[in-house]
N, C-alpha and C positions, 0 to 999 in steps of 0.2 A: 504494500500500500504506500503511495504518498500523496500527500497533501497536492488539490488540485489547482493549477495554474497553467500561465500560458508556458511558463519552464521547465512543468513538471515532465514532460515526456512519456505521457502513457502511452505507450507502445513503440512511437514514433514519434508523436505528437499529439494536441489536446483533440480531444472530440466532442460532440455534444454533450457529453457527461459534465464540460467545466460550467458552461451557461446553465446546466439543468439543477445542477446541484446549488449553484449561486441564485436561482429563484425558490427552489424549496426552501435555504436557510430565511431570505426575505419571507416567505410566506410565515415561516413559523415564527420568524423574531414578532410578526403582526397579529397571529392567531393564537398564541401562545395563553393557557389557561395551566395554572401551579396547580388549582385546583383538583386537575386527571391525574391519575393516579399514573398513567403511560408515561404523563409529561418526569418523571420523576431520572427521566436520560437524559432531560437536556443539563449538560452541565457545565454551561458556559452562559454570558449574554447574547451569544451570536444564533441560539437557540437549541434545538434537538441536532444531535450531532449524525450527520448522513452517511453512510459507507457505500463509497461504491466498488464493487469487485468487477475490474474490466478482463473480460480474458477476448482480445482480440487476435488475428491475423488476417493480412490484406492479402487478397485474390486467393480466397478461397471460393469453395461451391458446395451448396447446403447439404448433398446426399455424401460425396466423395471425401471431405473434410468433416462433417459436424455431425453427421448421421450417428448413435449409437450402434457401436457393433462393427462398426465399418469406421468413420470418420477418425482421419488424426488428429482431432484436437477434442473429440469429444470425450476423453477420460480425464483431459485435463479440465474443461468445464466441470465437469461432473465432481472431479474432486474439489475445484473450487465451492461446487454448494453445498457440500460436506462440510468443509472443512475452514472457512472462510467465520472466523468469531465475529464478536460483539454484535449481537442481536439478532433479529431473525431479520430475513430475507419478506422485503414486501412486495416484491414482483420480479419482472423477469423483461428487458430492452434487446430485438432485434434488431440488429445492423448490417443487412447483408444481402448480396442477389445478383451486383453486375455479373462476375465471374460466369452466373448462369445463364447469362447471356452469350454464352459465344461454345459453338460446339466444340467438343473434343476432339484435340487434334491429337492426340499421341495414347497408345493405348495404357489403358490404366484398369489396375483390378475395376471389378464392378461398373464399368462404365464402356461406351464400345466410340472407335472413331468415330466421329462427325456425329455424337447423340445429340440431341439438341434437349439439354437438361431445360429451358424455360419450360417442355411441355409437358414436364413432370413435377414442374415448382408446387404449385399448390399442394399436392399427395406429401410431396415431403415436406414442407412447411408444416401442416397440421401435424404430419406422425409426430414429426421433429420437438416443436412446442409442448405434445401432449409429453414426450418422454423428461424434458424438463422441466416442466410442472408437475409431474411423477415424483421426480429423486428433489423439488423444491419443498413436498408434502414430507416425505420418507424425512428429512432433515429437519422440518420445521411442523411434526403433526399438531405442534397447540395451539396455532394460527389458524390452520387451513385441513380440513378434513376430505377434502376432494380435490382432486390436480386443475378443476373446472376454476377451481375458487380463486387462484394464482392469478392477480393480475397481470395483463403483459401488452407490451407496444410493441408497433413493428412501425419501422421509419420503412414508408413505401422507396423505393428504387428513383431518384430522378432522371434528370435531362438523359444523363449519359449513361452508357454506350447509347448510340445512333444519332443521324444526323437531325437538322433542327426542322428539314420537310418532314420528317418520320417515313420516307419513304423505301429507307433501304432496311436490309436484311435486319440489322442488329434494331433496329427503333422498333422491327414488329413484335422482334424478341424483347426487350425491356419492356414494351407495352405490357407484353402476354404478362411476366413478372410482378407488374405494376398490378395487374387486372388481378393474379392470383394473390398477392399481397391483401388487395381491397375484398377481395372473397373470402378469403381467412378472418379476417377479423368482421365481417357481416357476418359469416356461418359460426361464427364463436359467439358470437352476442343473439342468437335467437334460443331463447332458455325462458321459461313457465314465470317464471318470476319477473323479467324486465329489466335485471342488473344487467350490465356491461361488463364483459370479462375482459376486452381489450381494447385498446384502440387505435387507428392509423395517422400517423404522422406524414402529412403530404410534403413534397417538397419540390415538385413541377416547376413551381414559379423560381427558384431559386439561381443560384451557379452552374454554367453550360458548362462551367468549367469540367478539364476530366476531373474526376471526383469531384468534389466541393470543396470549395477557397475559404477562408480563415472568418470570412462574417457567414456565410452559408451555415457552417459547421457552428456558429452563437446563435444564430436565428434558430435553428434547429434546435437546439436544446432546452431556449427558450417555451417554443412551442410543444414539447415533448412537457415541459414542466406543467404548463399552464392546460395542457388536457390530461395529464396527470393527476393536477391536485381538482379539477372540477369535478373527471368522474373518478376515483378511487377515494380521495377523502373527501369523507361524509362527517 
């Protein structure tokens, strides 16, 4: 863990995690009541103290890299929500999908030349979440008694890959990604009761840039906060 800034270098560099965590502290320094018995963790003035556990890698692809069972980085997620202290885990932030944008060129276990993994995003996106809303209960069962119960974001795919007609290969591919991004989180939220178990983070209008440039990535977390705290706390 370290403290976040634009110097701290999580991973690389900062991500939406520094803007999102700098409006949760403002929300709480604002909404802050001594009298909850929860509030008894904040133990500074700057309010309830936030932990974020980032486990990133850039140009990955959701079945091949993060899949349980398959994916090289999914044990280490996995140990992270085991084992990651100081308090319990109150949701779960996707960040991920260009890579699944562009077919396989080289062979690889479990995957075959030129697959076009966009037209299997959505199937692995839900398995994907439900298996980490699984091991988020198995670690935290006094919060959450169902892996449904797990809140969780998904920051949809922007501009890039593809060009800015959308007319070429890869834009029809980001689209597909974008469309099953926006399907996961509608088909996660129709449930007897009306709560919202997740929600999507657009980012269309933002940086054509490739990936997103340094206000892209504040605005972002921004907005990730601000639909955060409207639907998860109540």
């Amino acid at each position: 863990e370290v403290p976040l800034s634009p110097y701290s270098k999580c991973g690389a560099a900062f991500g939406p995690e520094l803007m999102f965590a700098h409006v949760l502290s403002s929300y709480w320094d604002n909404h802050h009541h001594s009298n909850r018995e929860e509030d008894d963790i904040a133990t500074s003035t700057t309010g309830v103290t936030f932990n974020i556990a980032k486990v990133a890698v850039g140009g990955t692809q959701i079945y091949k890299d993060w899949f349980p069972g398959v994916g090289t980085y999914w044990d280490k997620l996995n140990y992270t929500i085991h084992n990651t202290p100081k308090g319990n885990w109150e949701g779960f932030v996707w960040y991920q999908g260009e890579n699944d944008v562009f077919p396989i060129l080289e062979p690889e276990m479990n995957a075959n030349i030129g697959e076009d993994t966009s037209a299997t995003y959505l199937g692995n996106l839900t398995a994907f979440i439900k298996a980490v809303r699984t091991e988020i209960v198995r670690s935290n069962n006094a919060k959450y008694t169902h892996p449904r119960d797990v809140p969780v974001a998904i920051f949809q795919l922007g501009p890039w890959p593809g060009t800015r007609d959308g007319k070429d290969d890869a834009s029809k591919r980001s689209k597909r990604i974008r469309d099953a991004q926006a399907d996961f989180v509608k088909n996660d939220n129709l449930n007897d009761n009306g709560t919202k178990n997740s929600i999507l983070i657009r980012n269309m209008d933002l940086s054509h840039f490739y990936h997103f440039d340094a206000p892209s990535q504040l605005i972002m977390g921004s907005r990730l906060a601000h639909q955060w705290i409207h639907t998860f706390f109540k």
